[in-house]
C-alpha positions in Angstrom: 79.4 151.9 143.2 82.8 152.6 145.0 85.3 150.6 145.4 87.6 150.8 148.1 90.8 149.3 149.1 91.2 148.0 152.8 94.4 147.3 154.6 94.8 143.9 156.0 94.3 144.6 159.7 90.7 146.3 158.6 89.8 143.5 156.2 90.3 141.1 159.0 88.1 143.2 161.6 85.7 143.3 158.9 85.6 139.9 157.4 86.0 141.1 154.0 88.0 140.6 151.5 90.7 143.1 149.9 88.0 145.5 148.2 84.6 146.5 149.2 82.0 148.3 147.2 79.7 150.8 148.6 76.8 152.9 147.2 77.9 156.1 148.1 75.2 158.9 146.7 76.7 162.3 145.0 79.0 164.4 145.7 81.4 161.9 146.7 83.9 163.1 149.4 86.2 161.3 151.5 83.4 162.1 154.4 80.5 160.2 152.7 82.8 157.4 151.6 84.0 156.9 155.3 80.4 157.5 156.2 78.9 154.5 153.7 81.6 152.0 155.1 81.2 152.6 158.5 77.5 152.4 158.4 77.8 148.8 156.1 80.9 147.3 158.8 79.9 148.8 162.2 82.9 146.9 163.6 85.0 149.8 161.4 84.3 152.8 163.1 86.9 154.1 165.5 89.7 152.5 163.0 89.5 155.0 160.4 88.3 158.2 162.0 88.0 159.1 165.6 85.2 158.3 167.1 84.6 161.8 168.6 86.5 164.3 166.1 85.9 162.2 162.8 89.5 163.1 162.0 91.2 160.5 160.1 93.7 158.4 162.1 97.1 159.6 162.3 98.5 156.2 160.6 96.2 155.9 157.8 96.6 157.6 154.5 94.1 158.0 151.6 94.8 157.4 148.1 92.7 158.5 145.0 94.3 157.7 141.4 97.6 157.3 142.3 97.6 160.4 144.6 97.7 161.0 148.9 94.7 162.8 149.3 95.0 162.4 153.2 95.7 165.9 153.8 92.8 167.3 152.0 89.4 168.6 153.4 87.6 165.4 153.9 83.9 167.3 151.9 86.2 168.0 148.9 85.1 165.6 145.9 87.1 162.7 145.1 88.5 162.4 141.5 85.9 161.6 138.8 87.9 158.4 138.8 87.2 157.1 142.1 83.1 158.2 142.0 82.5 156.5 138.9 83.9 153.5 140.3 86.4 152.7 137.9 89.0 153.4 140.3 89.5 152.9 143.8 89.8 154.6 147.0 92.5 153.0 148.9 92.7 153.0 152.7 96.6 152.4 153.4 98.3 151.7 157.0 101.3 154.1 156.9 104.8 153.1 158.6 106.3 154.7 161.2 108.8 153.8 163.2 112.7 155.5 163.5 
């Protein structure tokens, strides 16, 4: 199982609670993990990846132990970490502002 992290604004949409775990079959990329969670909460997609492009939204950020991973290829594994479940993959709202 994966866990994953949520921000609040997503756990709210969702009805969840901080962390969510999701079966996500081998190899585990950022693209299947996204794919799991938007299949299990329907009321996610379009939040985390564009709805026509799949590219992930320019506010969020993806963390994998302790590490941005955001700007990687989303079919490149996660760490062994994060697909054995013993870590989590964290979904983080970014802040922006000047």
């Amino acid at each position: 199982m994966i866990r994953v992290e949520l921000p609040h604004h997503l756990r709210t949409l969702a009805g969840v609670g901080a962390e969510v775990q999701l079966y996500v079959a081998a190899p585990v990329t950022q693209r299947a993990i996204i794919d799991a969670l938007e299949a299990r909460y329907p009321m996610l997609r379009g939040t985390v990846r564009e709805h026509g492009t799949h590219k992930r939204r320019p506010l969020l950020r993806f963390f994998a132990c302790e590490r941005d991973i955001s700007l990687q290829s989303p079919d490149d594994p996660v760490p062994e970490a994060v697909a054995a479940g013993s870590e989590p993959f964290l979904i983080i709202g970014s802040v922006a502002g000047g």
